[in-house]
C-alpha positions in Angstrom: 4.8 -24.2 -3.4 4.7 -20.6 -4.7 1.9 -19.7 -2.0 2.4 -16.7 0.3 0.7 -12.8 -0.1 2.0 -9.5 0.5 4.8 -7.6 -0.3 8.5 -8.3 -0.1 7.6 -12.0 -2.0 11.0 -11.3 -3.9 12.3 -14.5 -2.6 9.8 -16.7 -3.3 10.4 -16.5 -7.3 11.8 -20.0 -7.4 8.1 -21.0 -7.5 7.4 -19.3 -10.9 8.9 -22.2 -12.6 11.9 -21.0 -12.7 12.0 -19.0 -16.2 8.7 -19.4 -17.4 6.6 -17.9 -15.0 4.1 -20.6 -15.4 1.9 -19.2 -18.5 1.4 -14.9 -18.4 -2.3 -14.7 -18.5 -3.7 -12.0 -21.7 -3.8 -8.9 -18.4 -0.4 -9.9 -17.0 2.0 -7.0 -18.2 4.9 -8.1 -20.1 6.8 -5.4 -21.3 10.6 -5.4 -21.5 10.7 -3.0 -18.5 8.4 -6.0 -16.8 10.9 -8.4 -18.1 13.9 -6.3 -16.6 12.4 -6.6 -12.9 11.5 -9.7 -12.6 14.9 -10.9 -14.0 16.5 -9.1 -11.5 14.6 -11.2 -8.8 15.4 -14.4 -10.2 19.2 -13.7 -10.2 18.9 -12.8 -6.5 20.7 -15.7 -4.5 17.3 -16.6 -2.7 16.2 -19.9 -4.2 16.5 -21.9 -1.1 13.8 -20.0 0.7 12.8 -21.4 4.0 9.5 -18.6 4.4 6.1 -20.0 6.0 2.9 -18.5 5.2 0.2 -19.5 7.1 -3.6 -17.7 6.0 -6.9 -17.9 8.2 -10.3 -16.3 6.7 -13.0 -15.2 8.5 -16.8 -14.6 6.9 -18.1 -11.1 8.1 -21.8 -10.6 8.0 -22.6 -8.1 9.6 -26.2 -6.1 10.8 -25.0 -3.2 9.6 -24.8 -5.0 6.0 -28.6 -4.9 5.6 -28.4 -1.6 5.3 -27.0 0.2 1.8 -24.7 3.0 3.2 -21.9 4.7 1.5 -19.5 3.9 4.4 -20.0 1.2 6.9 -16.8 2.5 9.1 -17.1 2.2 12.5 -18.1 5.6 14.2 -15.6 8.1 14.7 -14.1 8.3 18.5 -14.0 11.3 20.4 -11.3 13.8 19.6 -10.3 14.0 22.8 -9.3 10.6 23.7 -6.8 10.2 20.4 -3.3 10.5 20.4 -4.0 11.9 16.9 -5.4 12.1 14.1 -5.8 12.9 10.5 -9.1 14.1 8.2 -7.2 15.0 5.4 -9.0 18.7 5.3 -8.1 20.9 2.8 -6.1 20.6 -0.3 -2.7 20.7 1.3 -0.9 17.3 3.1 1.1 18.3 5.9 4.7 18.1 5.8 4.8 17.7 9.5 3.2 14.6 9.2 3.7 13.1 5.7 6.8 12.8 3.3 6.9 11.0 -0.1 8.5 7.7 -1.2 10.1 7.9 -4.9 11.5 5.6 -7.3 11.0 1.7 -8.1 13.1 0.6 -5.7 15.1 0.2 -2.5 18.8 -0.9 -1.8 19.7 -4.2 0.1 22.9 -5.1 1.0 24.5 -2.5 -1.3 22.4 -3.9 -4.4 19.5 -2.4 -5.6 16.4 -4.6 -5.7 14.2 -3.0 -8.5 9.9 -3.3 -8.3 10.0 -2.9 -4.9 11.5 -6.3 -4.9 7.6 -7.7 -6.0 7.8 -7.0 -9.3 5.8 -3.7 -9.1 5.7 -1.5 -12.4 5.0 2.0 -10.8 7.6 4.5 -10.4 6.7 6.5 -7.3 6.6 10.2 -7.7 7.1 13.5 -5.5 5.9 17.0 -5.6 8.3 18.4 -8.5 11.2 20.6 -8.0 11.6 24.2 -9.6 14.7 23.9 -10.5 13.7 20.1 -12.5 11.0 21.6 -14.3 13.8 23.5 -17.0 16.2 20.6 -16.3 13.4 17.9 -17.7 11.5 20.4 -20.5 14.7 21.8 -21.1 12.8 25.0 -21.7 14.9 28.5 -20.8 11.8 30.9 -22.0 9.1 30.1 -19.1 6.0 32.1 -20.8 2.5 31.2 -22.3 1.7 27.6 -22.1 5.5 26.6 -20.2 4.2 29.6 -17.4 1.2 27.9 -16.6 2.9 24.4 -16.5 5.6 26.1 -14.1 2.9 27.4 -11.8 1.1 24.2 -11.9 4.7 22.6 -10.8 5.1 25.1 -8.0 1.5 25.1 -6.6 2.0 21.3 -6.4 5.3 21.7 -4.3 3.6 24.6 -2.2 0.3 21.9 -1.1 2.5 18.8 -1.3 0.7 16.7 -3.5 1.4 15.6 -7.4 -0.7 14.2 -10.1 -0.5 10.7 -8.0 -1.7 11.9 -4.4 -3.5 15.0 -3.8 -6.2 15.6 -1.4 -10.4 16.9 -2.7 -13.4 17.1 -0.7 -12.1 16.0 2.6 -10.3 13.1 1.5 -7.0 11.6 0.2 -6.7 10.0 -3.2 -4.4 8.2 -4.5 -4.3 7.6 -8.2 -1.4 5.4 -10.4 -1.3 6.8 -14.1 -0.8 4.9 -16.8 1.0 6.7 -19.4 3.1 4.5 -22.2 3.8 7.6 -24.6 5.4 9.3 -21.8 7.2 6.8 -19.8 8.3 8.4 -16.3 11.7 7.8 -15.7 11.0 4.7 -18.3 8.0 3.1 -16.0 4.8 3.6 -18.2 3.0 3.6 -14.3 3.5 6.0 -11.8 1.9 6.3 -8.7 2.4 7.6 -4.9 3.4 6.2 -1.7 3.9 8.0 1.7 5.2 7.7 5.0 5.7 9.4 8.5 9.2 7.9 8.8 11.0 10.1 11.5 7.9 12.4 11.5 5.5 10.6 13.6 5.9 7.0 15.9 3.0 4.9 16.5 3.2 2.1 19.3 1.5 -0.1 21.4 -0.7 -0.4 23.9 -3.2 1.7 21.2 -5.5 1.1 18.4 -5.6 2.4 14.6 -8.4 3.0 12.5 -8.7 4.1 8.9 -11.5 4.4 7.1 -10.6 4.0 3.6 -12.2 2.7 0.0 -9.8 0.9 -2.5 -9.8 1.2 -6.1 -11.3 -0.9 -8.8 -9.4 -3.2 -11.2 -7.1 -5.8 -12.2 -3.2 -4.7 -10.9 -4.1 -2.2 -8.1 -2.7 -3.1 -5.3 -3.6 -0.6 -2.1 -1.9 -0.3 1.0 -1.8 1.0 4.8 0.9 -0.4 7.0 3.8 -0.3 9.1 7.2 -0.5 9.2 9.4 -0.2 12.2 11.3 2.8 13.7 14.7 1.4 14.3 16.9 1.1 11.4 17.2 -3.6 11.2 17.3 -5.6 8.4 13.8 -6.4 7.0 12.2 -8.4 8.6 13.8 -8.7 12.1 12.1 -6.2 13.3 8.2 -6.7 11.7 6.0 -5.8 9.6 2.4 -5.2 10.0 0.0 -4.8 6.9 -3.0 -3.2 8.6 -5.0 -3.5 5.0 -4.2 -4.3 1.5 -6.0 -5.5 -1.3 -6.3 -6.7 -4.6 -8.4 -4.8 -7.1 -9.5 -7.9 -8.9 -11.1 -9.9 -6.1 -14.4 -7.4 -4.9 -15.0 -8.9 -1.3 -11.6 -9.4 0.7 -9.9 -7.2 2.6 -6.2 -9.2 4.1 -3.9 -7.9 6.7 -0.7 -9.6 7.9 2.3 -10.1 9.9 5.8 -10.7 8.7 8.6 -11.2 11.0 11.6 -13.3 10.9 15.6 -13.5 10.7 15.8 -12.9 7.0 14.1 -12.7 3.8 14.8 -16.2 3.2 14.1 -17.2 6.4 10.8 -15.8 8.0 7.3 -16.2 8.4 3.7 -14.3 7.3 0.7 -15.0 9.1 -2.2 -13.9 7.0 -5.8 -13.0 7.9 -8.6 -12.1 5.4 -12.3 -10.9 6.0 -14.4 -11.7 3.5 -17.7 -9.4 2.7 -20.8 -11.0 1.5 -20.6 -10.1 -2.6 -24.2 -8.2 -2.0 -22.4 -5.6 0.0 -20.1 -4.1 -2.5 -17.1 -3.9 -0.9 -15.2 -2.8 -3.3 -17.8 0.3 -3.9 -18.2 1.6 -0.2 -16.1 2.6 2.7 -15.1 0.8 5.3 -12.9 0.8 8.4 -10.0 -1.8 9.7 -8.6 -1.3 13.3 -5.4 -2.7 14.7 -5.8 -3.3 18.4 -2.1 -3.5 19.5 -1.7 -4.5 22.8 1.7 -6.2 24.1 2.2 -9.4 22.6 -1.4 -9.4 21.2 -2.0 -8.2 17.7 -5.9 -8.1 16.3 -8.0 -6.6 13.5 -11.3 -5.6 13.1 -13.6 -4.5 10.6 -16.0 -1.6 10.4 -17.9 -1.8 13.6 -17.4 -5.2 14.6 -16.6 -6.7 18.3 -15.1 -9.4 17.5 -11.4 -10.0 15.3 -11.5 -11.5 12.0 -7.5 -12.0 12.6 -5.8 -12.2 15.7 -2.0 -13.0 16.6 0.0 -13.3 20.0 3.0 -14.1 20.9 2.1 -17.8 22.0 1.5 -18.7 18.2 3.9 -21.3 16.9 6.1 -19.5 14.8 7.2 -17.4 17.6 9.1 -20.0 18.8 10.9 -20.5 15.8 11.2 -16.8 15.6 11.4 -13.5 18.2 8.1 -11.6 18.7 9.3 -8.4 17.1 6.0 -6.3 17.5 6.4 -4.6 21.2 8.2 -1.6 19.5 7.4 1.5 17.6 6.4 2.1 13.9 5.7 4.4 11.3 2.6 4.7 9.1 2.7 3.6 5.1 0.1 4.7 2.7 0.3 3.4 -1.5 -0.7 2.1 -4.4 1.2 -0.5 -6.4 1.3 -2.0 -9.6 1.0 -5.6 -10.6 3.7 -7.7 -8.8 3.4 -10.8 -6.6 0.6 -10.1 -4.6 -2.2 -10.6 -7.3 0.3 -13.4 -9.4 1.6 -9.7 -11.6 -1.9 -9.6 -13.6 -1.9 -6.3 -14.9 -5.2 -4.9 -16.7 -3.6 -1.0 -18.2 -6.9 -0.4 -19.3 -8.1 -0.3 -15.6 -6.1 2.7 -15.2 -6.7 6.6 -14.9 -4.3 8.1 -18.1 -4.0 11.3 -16.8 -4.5 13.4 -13.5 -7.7 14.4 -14.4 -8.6 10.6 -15.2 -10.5 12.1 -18.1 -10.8 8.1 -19.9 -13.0 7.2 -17.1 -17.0 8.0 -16.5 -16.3 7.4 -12.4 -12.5 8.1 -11.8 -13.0 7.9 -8.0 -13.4 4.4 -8.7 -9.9 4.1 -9.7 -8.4 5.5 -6.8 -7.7 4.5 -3.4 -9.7 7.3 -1.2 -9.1 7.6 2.4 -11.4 9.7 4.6 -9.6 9.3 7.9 -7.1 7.9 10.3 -7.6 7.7 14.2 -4.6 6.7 16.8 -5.7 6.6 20.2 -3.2 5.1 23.0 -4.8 2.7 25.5 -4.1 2.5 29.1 -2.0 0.0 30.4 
């Protein structure tokens, strides 16, 4: 069966009956661009896919629920017991800790596997280049209306942020754009997605914490997770999805582990709190924190004792496949656009059309906003 969740799904198109895609629902996006990545899935030599998912859910209801808060994330630790941290202060994002993702794309095996092999839409952007602003406007005289456009251009490369990720009010927001006068690159979404590859390492015994609220609507698709250090094949060495979400459904929040010898041959385990409806999810912060301790993986939301997902090294699969997750990572933060994870329903009305998301009354609700992001290493 099609089944499965989370990213890297490229090999599980066999399931979409074959060409049709089953039936494209009215929001599911279906543009020749559309058309263009998902083809190149299908022609991908993957159709004998031995992948396992296996999901558990757990029903949150918690006593801080019966109280209407803005954020429900679990109080902040003492500064001085964390490895680090990040607040996200100020308008600029550190370029000792953060560097930008770009294209549509990534390169396997000397092919490139477009939509981030899930059949995304967004083209991820960077902080533009001085030097691309006359190469792309093709303008030589730089005065009047093109000046304040080329200062606009530089400021952005000077704080680090673009018209997809900058940072207001103590937070970080990330915002995909739907423009389809003015395709980027030819993508009529852009978005951001960033990373502290090679920057900054994140291992176990610790926990993680971010305190985060996702964006509203059909076809977003937030995410915080991690990817390992060493350079392996995906996914021999693991993946961990600390949170992502789909901006349809109002009252889940999933994590997940992938691991395995190839992506035809591997496994996702899956766990999913679900929020009473009356709680809003969707419309307040809240917190998820990986406890990683070796062989031991667990997640927990907001302020809660207990683990609404927990994995160790004893589970079943791991004797089909190594425990990959005693190791060091790096931190992932986006937003994608339609693909696998939410069957590639796409509403474009859902989206912000310009940085300023003038088209919508509440544009914070269009954005995926994080306030903060504690690391704290744990004794042995």
């Amino acid at each position: 069966g099609c089944g499965g969740t989370g990213r890297h799904a490229w090999l599980r198109t066999k399931c979409r009956k074959a060409w049709g895609f089953d039936s494209l629902h009215p929001y599911q996006y279906y543009s020749f661009m559309n058309y263009r990545i998902l083809l190149s899935l299908l022609i991908i030599p993957s159709l004998l896919s031995e992948n396992k998912t296996i999901e558990v859910r757990k029903i949150i209801n918690s006593d801080d629920f019966a109280q209407e808060k803005n954020s429900y994330c679990k109080n902040r630790s003492d500064p001085s017991i964390l490895t680090w941290f990040e607040d996200f202060n100020g308008d600029s994002l550190s370029k000792d800790n953060w560097q930008y993702s770009v294209s549509n794309g990534f390169s396997y095996n000397g092919q490139y596997i477009s939509g981030w092999g899930n059949g995304e839409l967004q083209y991820y952007t960077k902080p533009q280049r001085n030097t691309r602003f006359n190469e792309h406007h093709h303008i030589d005289d730089v005065s009047g209306e093109n000046l304040i456009l080329k200062e606009k251009i530089e400021n952005e490369k000077i704080k680090n942020v673009t018209n997809n990720l900058f940072l207001e009010d103590g937070y970080l927001k990330i915002q995909p754009i739907y423009n389809k006068k003015k395709p980027y690159f030819g993508f009529s979404y852009t978005s951001a997605r960033i990373n502290t590859k090679s920057l900054k390492s994140f291992t176990y015994p610790s926990k993680i914490t971010i305190c985060f609220k996702v964006p509203k609507g059909i076809g977003f698709w937030p995410a915080f997770w991690l990817m390992p250090d060493k350079d392996v094949q995906w996914p021999q060495g693991g993946e961990i999805d600390i949170i992502e979400h789909r901006g349809r459904i109002s009252n889940i929040a999933s994590s997940a582990l992938h691991f395995g010898k190839t992506p035809t041959n591997k496994s996702t385990l899956v766990g999913e709190a679900l929020i009473p409806r009356k709680v809003r999810f969707i419309d307040k912060f809240h917190s998820i924190t990986l406890k990683w301790l070796e062989d031991e993986i667990s997640f927990y939301l907001d302020n809660e004792s207990e683990p609404y997902f927990r994995i160790d090294s004893n589970h079943p699969e791991f004797k089909k496949f190594s425990y990959p997750f005693n190791s060091t990572y790096y931190m992932i933060i986006n937003v994608a656009v339609g693909g696998i994870y939410d069957d590639y329903w796409v509403d474009y009305d859902a989206f912000c059309k310009n940085r300023l998301c003038t088209n919508k009354e509440n544009p914070d609700q269009q954005r995926f906003i994080v306030d903060w992001i504690e690391y704290e290493l744990l004794g042995e």
